[in-house]
N, C-alpha and C positions, 0 to 999 in steps of 0.2 A: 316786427317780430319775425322770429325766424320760421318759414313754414309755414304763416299764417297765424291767426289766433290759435293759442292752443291753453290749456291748461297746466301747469305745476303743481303736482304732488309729491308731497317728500314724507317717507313710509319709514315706521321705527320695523324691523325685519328681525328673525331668532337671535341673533349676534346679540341684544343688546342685552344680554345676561351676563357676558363678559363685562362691562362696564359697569356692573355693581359694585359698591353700592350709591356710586353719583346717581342713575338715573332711578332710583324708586321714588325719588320727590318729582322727576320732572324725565317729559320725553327726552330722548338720545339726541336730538336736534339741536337740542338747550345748551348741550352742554357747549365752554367755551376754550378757545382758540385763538391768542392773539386779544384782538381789541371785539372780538363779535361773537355769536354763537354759529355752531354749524349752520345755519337755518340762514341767520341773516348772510352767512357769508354765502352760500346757496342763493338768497333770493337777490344779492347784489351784483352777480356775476350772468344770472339766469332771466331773461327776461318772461312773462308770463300774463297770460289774460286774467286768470285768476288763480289764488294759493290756496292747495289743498292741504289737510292733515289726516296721515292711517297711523293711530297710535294705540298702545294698549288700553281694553276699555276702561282699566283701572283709571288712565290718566283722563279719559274722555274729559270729564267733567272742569277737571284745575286746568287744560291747555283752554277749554274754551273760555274758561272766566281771563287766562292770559289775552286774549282775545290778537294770537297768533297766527290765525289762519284759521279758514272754516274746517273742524274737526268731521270726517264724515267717518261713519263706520263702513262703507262702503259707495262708490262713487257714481255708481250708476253710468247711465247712457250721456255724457256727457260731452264729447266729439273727443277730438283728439289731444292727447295727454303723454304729459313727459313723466313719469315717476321717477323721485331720486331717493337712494339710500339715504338715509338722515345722518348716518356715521359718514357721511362723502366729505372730507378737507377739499374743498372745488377750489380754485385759483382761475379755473379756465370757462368758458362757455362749454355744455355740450353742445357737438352739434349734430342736429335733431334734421334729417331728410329720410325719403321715401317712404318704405313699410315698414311693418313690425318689427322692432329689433332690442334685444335685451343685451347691458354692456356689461361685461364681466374684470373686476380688480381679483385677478388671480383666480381661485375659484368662488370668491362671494359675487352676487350681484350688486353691481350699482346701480345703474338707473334700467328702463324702462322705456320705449319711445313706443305709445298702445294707440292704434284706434279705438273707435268707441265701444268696439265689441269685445274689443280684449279689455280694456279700460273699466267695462264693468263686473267680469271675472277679478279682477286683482282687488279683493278686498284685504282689509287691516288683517283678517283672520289667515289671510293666505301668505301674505307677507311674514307674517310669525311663525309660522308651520315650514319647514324645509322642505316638507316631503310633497308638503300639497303647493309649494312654490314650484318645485322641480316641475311636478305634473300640470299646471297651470300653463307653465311656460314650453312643454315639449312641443318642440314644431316651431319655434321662434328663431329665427337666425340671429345667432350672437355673433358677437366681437368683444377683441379685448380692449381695453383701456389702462393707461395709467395713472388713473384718479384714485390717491389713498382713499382708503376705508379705513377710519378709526377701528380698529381691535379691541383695545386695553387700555386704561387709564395712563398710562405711561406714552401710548402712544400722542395725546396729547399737548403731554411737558417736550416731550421732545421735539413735538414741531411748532413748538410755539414761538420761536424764535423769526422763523422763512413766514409765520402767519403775520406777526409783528411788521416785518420789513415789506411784506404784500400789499398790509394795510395802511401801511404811511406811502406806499406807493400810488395807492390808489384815492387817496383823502385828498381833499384839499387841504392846500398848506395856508391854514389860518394864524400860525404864527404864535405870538404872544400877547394874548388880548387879558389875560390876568394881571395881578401885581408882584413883577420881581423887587423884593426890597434893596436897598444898598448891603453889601457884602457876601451877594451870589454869585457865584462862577457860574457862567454860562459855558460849555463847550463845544464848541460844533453846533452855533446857535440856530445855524441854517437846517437844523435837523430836531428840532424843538419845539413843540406845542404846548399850548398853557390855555385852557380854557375859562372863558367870561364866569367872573368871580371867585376864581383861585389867586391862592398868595400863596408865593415861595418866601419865607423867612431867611433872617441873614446866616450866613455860614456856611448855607447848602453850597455841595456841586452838583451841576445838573450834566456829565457827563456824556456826550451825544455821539461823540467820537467814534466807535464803533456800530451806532446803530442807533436808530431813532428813540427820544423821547415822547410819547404823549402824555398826557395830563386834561382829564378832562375837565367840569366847571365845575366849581365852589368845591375845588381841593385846598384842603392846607399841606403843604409842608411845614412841616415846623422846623427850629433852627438843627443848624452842624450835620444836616444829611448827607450821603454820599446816592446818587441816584446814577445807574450808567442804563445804557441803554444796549439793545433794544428794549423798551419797557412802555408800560403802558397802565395808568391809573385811572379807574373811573371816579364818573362823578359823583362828588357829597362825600368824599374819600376821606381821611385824615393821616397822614407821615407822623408818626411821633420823634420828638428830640432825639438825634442822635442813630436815627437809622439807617442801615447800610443794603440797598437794593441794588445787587448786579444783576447781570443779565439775562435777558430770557426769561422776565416776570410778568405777568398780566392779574392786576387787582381790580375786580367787579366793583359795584359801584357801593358806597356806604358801607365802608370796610373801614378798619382802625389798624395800621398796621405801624408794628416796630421791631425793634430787633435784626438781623442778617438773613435776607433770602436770595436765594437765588435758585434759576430757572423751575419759575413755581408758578402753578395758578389758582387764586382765590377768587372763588365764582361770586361772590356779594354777599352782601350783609352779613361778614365774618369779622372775628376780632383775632389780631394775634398782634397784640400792644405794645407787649415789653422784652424783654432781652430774650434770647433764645433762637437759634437757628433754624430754619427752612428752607429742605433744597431738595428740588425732582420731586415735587411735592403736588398732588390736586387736591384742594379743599373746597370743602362744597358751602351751600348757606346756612345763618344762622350757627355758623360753627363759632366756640371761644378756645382760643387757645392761651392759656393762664402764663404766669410767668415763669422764664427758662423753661418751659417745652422745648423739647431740641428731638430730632430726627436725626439720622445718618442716611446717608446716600450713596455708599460708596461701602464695598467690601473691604476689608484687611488685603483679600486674596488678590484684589483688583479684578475677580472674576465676574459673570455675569451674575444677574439679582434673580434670583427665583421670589417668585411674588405669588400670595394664598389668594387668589380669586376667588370668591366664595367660599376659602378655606382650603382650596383643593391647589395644590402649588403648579407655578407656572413660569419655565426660563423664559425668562423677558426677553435672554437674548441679548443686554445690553447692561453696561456696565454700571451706570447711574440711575437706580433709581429709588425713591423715596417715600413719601407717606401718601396713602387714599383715605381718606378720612369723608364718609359719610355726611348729610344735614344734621344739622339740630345733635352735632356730637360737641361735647365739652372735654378740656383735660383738665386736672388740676397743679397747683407750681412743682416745676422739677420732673413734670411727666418726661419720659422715654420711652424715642421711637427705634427700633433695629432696622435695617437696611430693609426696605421692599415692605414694611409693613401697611396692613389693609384695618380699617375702623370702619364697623357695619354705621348705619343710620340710629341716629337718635341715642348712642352709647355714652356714659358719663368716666371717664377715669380718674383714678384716684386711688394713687401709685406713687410708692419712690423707689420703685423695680421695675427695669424693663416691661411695657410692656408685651404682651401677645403679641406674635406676628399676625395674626389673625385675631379681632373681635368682631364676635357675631353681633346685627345688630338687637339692638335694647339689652345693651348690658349696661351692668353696674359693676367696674373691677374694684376690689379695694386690696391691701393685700392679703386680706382672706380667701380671695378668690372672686369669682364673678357670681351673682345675681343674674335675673332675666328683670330688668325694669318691667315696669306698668303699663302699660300703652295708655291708658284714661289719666294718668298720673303726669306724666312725660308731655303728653301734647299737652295740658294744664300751664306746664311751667314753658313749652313753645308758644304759647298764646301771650302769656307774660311778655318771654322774649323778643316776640314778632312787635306787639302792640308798643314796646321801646325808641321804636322805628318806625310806627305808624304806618305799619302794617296791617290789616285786619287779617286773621286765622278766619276763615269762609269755613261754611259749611261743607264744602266739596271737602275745600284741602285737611280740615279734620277728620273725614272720612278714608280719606287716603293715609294720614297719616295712622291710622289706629288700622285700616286695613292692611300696610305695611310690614306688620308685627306677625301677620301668619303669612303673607308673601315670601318673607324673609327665609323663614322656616323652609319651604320649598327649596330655596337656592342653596342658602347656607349650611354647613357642615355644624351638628349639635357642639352644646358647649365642650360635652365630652372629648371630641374628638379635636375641638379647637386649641383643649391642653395639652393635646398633645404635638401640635404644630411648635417645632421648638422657639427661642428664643435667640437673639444675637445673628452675625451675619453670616 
């Protein structure tokens, strides 16, 4: 190790209100990039005596039953310690000498290199607080760095591409240990993974030519896919007949996927089955997207996307991008997304009119308009959902999830004003 033993702690910090509404089911670390979460691509580049976690105390509870690191609310006297922003895309080691030193990506902080005395000042509560971060750390000699800090849910999709290519770099090349049937195209086989208990049916192409395929264990593809790469499927997955996944995708693991996406990420345990487009797209878990749901990604203008963060619009800056769709949200057949649209946590649609660029979560749209679902009602029918997949809904995670419900309220802009966020691109 580098320095000697030291400790790693990776801290969710004020910023992570911009990435609503992925992170209200789960810390900012969680979320995923490529074939890993921040966290793990953090603890695979970063070596460390032991992992710590500073996260909101809402989540205290669900990251411990994840059993992802020891959750402390504060770290105490523990010798010397490296903190990392949890929004860090790491590709590189820090490197960690001398004294005190706090590294800065622009003006946020990324990490942290504390002895024990500063090590037990930096609690969860300070990390969250900008002002009490600022005064925490006055007297610290910084430096810059050029380690991204996740921003925006967009920021993501966009670099999930360089994450993909990182982490076939960095894997072992296990090769093709599943079953390719007779009448698969392999391409650029030398760039192809197929994990123990996956089958590729006949018809598929597996496209590698540009950029690597993964494929984790006990995937199906099913027959006539077109799969290009760089791309990346978890395991327990399932390809429906006839799917078209280009580039720059990563699907979490016990997901149903069909229809045409590209550069999209679906964090796990989501369904999006049947025909209908996805693109510049992050869906979170537990999400179903019904049939012909289609999104745009792309202006008329070909201008930049302004996108409703919590309702409140924001230039991306960037010309593609596409849906944020919240946990435990469902559409129904022929739903419509407009360029840069955002979908709160736990919202149901049920529309054959655009919907909102912005739904606040625990709605109910129809085209009457929107409702405020039930929180007691809602996590009911995600207990259903979850137990589908032999999952248990825990007593934490039903706590969060119905605490969520006046969390949201906080962030989120009222219904009111959310119709007035227009429609189209």
């Amino acid at each position: 190790m580098q320095n000697g033993d030291y400790n790693l702690v990776v801290f969710e910090d004020y910023g992570f209100s911009r990435l609503l509404p992925l992170v209200y089911w789960r810390a900012v670390f969680e979320l995923r990039c490529g074939c890993q979460s921040l966290l793990e691509r953090i603890c695979g580049v970063q070596d460390q005596d032991r992992l710590g976690l500073l996260v909101r105390e809402v989540l205290a509870e669900v990251t411990r039953e994840r059993q992802i690191g020891e959750v402390y609310p504060q770290l105490g006297n523990k010798g010397r310690t490296l903190f990392v922003n949890g929004r860090c895309l790491l590709f590189d080691t820090i490197k960690i000498e001398g004294g005190n030193k706090a590294g800065y990506s622009g003006e946020e902080l990324a990490y942290v290199w504390a002895d024990a005395d500063l090590a037990g000042k930096l609690t969860a509560e300070v990390f969250l607080d900008e002002a009490k971060l600022k005064r925490a750390l006055a007297g610290v000699q910084s430096e810059k760095t050029q380690i991204k800090l996740i921003r925006y849910p967009w920021d993501l999709v966009h670099n999930n591409i360089k994450a993909l290519e990182s982490d076939w770099g960095h894997r072992s090349k296990d090769g093709i240990a599943g079953r390719i049937c007779e009448g698969v195209h392999l391409l650029a086989r030398e760039n192809i993974s197929v994990g123990s208990g996956s089958v590729v049916k006949p018809g598929t192409v597996l496209d590698a030519e540009a950029g690597p395929i993964m494929i984790g264990s006990n995937v199906t593809i099913r027959p006539n896919c077109t799969l290009e790469g760089p791309l990346y499927i978890g395991d327990n997955s399932i390809i429906q007949p006839g799917a078209v996944i280009n580039e720059g995708v990563s699907i979490g693991k016990v997901c149903k996927v069909g229809g045409e996406l590209e550069s999209s990420i679906i964090h796990g345990y989501s369904n999006k089955q049947h025909d209908g487009f996805l693109g510049h797209s992050y869906i979170g878990e537990w999400v179903n997207l019904a049939a012909d749901t289609v999104n745009s990604d792309l202006k008329n203008t070909y201008g930049a996307v302004r996108v409703p963060i919590n309702g409140q619009e924001v230039d991306s800056g960037e010309m593609f991008v596409g849906l944020t769709m919240g946990d435990h949200s469902k559409t129904s057949v022929n739903t419509m997304f407009s360029t840069g649209s955002v979908v709160g946590f736990a919202c149901s649609v049920f529309s054959d009119k655009f919907a909102p660029r912005f739904l606040p979560s625990f709605s109910w749209l129809t085209d009457e308009g929107r409702a405020e679902a039930i929180p007691e009602k809602t996590v009911a029918v995600a207990e259903t959902v979850m137990g589908r997949r032999n999952v248990e809904l825990t007593a934490a995670m039903r706590e969060l999830f119905v605490a969520i419900a006046s969390l949201a309220k906080e962030y989120e802009i009222g219904h009111e004003q959310a119709a007035e966020v227009t429609n189209g691109s």
